[in-house]
C-alpha positions as a Markdown table, in Angstrom:
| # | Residue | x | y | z |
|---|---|---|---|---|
| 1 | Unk | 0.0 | 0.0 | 0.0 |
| 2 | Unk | 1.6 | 3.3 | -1.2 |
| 3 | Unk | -0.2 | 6.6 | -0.4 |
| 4 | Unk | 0.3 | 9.7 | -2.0 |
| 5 | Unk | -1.4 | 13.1 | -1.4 |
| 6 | Unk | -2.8 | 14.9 | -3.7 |
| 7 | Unk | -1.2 | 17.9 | -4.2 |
| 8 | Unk | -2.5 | 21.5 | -3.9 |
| 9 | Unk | -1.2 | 22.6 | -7.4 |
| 10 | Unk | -3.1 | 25.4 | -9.4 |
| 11 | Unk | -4.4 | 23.5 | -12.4 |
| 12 | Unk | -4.4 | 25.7 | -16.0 |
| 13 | Unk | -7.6 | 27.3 | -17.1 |
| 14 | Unk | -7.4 | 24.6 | -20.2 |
| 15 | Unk | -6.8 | 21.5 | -18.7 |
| 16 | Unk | -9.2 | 22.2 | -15.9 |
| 17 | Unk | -11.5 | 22.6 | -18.5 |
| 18 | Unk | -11.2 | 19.9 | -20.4 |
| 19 | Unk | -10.8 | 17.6 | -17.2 |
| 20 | Unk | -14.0 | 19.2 | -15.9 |
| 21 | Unk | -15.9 | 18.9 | -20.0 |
| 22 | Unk | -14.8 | 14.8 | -19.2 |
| 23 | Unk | -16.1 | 14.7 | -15.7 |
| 24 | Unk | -19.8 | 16.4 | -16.8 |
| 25 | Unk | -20.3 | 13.6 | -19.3 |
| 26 | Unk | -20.1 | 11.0 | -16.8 |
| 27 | Unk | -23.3 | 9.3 | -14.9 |
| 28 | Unk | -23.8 | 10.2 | -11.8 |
| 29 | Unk | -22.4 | 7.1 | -10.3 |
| 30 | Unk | -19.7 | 7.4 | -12.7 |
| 31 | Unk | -19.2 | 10.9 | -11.4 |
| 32 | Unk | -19.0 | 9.7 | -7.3 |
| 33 | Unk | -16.9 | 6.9 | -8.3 |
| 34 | Unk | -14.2 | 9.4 | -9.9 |
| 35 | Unk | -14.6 | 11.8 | -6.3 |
| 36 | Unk | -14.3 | 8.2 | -4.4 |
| 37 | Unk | -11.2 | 7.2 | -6.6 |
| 38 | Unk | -9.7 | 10.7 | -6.3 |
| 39 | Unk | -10.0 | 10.6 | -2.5 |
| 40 | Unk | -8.6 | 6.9 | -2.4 |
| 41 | Unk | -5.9 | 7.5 | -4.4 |
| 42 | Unk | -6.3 | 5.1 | -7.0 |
| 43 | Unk | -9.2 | 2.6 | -8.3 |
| 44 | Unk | -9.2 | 0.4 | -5.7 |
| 45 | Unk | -12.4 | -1.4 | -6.6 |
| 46 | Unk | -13.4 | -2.9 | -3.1 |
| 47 | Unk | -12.7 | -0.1 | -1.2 |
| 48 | Unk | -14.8 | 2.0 | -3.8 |
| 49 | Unk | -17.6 | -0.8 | -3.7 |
| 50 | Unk | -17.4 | -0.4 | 0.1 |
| 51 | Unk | -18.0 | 3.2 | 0.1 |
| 52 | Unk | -20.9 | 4.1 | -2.5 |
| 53 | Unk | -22.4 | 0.5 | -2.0 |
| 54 | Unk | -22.2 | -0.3 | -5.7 |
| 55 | Unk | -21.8 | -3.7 | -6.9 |
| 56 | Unk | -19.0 | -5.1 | -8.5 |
| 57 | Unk | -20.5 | -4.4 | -11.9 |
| 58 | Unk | -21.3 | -1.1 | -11.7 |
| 59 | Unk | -18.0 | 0.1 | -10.6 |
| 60 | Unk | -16.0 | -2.0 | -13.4 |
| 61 | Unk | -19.0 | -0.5 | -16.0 |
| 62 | Unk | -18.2 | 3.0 | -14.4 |
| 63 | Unk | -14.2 | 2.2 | -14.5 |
| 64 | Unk | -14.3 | 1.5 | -18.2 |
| 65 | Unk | -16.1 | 4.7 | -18.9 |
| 66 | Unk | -13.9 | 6.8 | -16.8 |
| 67 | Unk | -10.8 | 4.8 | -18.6 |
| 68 | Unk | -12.5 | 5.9 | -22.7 |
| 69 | Unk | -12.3 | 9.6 | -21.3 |
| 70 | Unk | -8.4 | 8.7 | -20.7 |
| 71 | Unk | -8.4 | 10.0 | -17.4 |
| 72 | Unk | -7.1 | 6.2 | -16.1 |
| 73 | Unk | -4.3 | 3.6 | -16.5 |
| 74 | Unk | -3.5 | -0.1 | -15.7 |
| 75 | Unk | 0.0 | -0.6 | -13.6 |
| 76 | Unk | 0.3 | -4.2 | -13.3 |
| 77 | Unk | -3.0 | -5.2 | -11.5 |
| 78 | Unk | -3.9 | -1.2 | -10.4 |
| 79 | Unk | -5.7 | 1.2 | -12.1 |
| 80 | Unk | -4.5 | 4.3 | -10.9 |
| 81 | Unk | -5.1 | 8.0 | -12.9 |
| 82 | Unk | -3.3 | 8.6 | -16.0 |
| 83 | Unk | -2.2 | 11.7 | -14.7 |
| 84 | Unk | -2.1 | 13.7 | -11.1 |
| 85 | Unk | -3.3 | 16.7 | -11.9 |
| 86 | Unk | -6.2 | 15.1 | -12.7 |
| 87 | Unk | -7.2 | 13.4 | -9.6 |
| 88 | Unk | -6.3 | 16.9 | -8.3 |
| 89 | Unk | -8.6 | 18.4 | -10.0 |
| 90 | Unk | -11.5 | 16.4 | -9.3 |
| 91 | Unk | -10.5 | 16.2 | -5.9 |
| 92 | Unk | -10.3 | 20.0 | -5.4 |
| 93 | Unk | -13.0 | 20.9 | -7.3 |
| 94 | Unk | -16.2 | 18.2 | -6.6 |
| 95 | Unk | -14.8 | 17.0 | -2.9 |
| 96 | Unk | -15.2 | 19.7 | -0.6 |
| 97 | Unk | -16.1 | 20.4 | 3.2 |
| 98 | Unk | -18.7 | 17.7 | 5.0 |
| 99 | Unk | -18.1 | 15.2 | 1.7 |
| 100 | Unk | -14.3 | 15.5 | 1.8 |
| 101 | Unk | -14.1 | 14.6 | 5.6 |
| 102 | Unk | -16.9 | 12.0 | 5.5 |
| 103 | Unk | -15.2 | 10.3 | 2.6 |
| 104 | Unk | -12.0 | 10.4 | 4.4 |
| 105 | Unk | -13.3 | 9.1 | 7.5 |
| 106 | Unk | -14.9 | 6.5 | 5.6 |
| 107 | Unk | -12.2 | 5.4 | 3.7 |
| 108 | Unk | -10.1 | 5.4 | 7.0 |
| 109 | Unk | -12.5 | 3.3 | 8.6 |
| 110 | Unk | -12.7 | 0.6 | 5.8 |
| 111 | Unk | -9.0 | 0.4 | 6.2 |
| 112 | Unk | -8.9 | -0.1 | 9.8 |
| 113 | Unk | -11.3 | -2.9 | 9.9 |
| 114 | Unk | -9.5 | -4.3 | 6.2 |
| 115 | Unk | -6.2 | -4.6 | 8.1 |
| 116 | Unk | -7.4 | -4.9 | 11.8 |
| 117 | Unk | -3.9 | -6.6 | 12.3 |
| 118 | Unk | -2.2 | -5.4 | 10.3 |
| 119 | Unk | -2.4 | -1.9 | 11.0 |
| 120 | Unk | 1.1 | -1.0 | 9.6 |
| 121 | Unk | 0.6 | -1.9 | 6.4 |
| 122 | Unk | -1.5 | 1.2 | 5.9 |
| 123 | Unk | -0.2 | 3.1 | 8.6 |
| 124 | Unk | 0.7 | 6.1 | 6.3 |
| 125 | Unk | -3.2 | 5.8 | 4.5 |
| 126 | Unk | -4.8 | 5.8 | 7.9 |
| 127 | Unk | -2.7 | 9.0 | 9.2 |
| 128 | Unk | -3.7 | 10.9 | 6.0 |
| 129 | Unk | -7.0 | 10.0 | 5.9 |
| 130 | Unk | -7.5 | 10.4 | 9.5 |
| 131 | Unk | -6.3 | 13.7 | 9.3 |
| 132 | Unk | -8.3 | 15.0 | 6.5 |
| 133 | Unk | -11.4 | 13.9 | 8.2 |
| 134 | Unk | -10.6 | 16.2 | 11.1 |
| 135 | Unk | -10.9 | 13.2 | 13.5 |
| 136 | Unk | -8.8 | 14.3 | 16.2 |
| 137 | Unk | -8.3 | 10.8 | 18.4 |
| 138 | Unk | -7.8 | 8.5 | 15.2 |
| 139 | Unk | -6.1 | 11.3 | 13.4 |
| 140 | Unk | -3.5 | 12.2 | 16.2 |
| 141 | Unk | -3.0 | 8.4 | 17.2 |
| 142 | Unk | -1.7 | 7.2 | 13.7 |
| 143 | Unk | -0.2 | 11.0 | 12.8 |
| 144 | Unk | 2.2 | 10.3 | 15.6 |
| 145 | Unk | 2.8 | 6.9 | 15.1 |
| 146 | Unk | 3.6 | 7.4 | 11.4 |
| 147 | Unk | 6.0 | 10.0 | 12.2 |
| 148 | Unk | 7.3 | 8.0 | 14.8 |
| 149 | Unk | 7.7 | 5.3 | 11.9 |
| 150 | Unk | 9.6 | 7.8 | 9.3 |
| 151 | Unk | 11.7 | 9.1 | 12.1 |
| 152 | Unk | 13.3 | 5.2 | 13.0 |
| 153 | Unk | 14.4 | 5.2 | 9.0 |
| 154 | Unk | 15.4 | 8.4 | 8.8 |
| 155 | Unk | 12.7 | 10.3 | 6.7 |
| 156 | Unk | 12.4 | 13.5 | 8.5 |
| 157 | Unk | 10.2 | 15.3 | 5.8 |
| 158 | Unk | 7.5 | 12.4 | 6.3 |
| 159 | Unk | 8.1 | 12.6 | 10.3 |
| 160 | Unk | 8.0 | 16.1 | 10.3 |
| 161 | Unk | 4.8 | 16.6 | 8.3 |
| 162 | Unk | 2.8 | 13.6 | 10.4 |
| 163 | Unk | 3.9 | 15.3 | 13.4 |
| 164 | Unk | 2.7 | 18.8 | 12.3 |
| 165 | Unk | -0.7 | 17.0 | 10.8 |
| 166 | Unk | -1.0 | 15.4 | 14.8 |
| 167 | Unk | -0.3 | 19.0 | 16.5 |
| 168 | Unk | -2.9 | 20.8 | 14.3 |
| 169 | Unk | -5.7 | 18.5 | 14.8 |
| 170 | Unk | -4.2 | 18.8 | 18.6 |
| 171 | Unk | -4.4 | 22.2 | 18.6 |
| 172 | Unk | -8.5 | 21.9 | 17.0 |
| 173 | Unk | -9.8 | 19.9 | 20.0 |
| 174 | Unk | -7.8 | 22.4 | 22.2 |
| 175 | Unk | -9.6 | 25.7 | 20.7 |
| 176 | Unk | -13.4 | 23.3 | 20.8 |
């Protein structure tokens, strides 16, 4: 399991555009299941079957759509998007506020009970989403224990950033 943030880059006028022109032509399941996808990460299909209670079918149907639009590749046995500014941009512009932290939560919850002993596999996922849900116990439990993590092998940037992540959500149950 390899987790990687989106990133708060400004995307152009143009290929927001076009990125947002291939978005409006999807369903609407089609449409959640590219918000899901860009808040996982990837195209995880049971973790997107988990959250939006599709079946099996309708998220490879949906997939395949998403994939003509060429907004998807195949890496082995992953599906992953073609490019990152794309997930960025759906991310930042259809999963915002009380959707962007219930997704997170949700997605952090799946994980937990997915790998209920074996907790470190995903230890980085379960920080980040964690965070972004703004749940300050679960959040600040595996913040610190993922920057604890980096810190033993030496990746101060990761320990650093966990760290901060667990003294802001700190800090948000201190001001409550």
């Amino acid at each position: 399991w390899q987790f990687e943030e989106p990133k708060e880059e400004i995307v152009p006028t143009k290929l927001g555009d076009i990125i947002e022109r291939k978005y409006k032509t999807l369903s609407e399941e089609g449409k959640e299941i590219l918000e899901v996808a860009s808040v996982i990460g990837g195209f995880d299909i049971d973790l997107i079957r988990d959250i939006t209670n599709y079946d099996e079918g309708q998220v490879i149907t949906n997939i395949d759509s998403i994939g003509r639009l060429g907004l998807i590749k195949e890496r082995g046995d992953r599906i992953e998007f073609k490019e990152s500014i794309s997930r960025n941009a759906i991310y930042n512009r259809h999963v915002k506020g009380v959707k962007r932290k219930a997704l997170h939560s949700k997605v952090g919850a799946i994980l937990e009970d997915r790998y209920k002993d074996e907790k470190h596999e995903v230890l980085e996922g379960l920080a980040y989403h964690y965070y972004h849900a703004r749940d300050v116990e679960k959040g600040v439990k595996y913040c610190m224990t993922a920057g604890d993590n980096a810190k033993k092998v030496y990746s101060n940037t990761s320990a650093i950033e966990y760290y901060t992540w667990a003294l802001t959500l700190a800090k948000t149950e201190k001001r409550k």
